[in-house]
C-alpha positions in Angstrom: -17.0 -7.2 0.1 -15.2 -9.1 3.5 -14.8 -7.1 6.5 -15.4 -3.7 6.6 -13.6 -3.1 9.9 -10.1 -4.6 7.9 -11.2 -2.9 4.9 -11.1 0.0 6.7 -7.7 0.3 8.2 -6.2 -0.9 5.3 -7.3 2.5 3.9 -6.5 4.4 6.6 -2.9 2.7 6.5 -3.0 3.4 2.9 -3.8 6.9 3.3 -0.6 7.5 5.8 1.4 6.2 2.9 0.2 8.4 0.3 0.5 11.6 2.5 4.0 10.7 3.3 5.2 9.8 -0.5 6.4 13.4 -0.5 9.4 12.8 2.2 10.1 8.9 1.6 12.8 8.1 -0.4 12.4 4.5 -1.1 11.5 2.5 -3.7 7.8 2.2 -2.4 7.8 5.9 -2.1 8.8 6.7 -5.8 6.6 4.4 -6.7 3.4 6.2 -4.8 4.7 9.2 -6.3 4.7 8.2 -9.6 1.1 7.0 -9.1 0.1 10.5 -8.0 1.2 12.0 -10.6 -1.1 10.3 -13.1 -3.7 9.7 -11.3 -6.4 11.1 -7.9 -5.5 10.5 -4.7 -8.1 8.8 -3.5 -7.9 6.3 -6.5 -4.0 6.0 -5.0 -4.7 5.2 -2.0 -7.3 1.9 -2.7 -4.9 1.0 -4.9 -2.2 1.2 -2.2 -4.3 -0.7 0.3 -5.7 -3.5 -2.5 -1.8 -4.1 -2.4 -1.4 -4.0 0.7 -4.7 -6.9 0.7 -3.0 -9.4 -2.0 0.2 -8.9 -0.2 -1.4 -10.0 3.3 -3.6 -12.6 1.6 -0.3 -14.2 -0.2 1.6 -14.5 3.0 -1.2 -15.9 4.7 -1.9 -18.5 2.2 1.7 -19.6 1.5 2.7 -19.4 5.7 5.8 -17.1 4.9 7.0 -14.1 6.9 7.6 -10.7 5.2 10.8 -9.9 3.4 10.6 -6.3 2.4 12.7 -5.7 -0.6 16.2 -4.2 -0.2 16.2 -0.8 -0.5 18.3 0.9 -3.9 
């Protein structure tokens, strides 16, 4: 289960994503978008912040910083 208190803000932080999808226009945000389309919002947003998880476990694990992606 880990923390509940990280597992919280990662959905809250997920959540701020998903209700701004609409006016983002990057890669990230297409993607969200796409997501909503096929599926509840809710369900969206763990998925976004599971994501969000794996992403902040890899970097811990391997000691790297973030790259985001370039944008298209």
């Amino acid at each position: 289960m880990g923390n509940g208190y990280l597992r919280r803000l990662l959905v809250v932080g997920a959540t701020s994503v998903t209700q701004r999808a609409e006016t983002t226009d990057t890669r990230n945000g297409a993607w969200v978008r796409s997501l909503l389309e096929q599926k509840p919002t809710r369900l969206v947003t763990v998925v976004i912040a599971n994501k969000t998880a794996r992403t902040a476990w890899a970097l811990l694990v391997k000691g790297e910083t973030y790259k985001a992606a370039l944008a298209i």
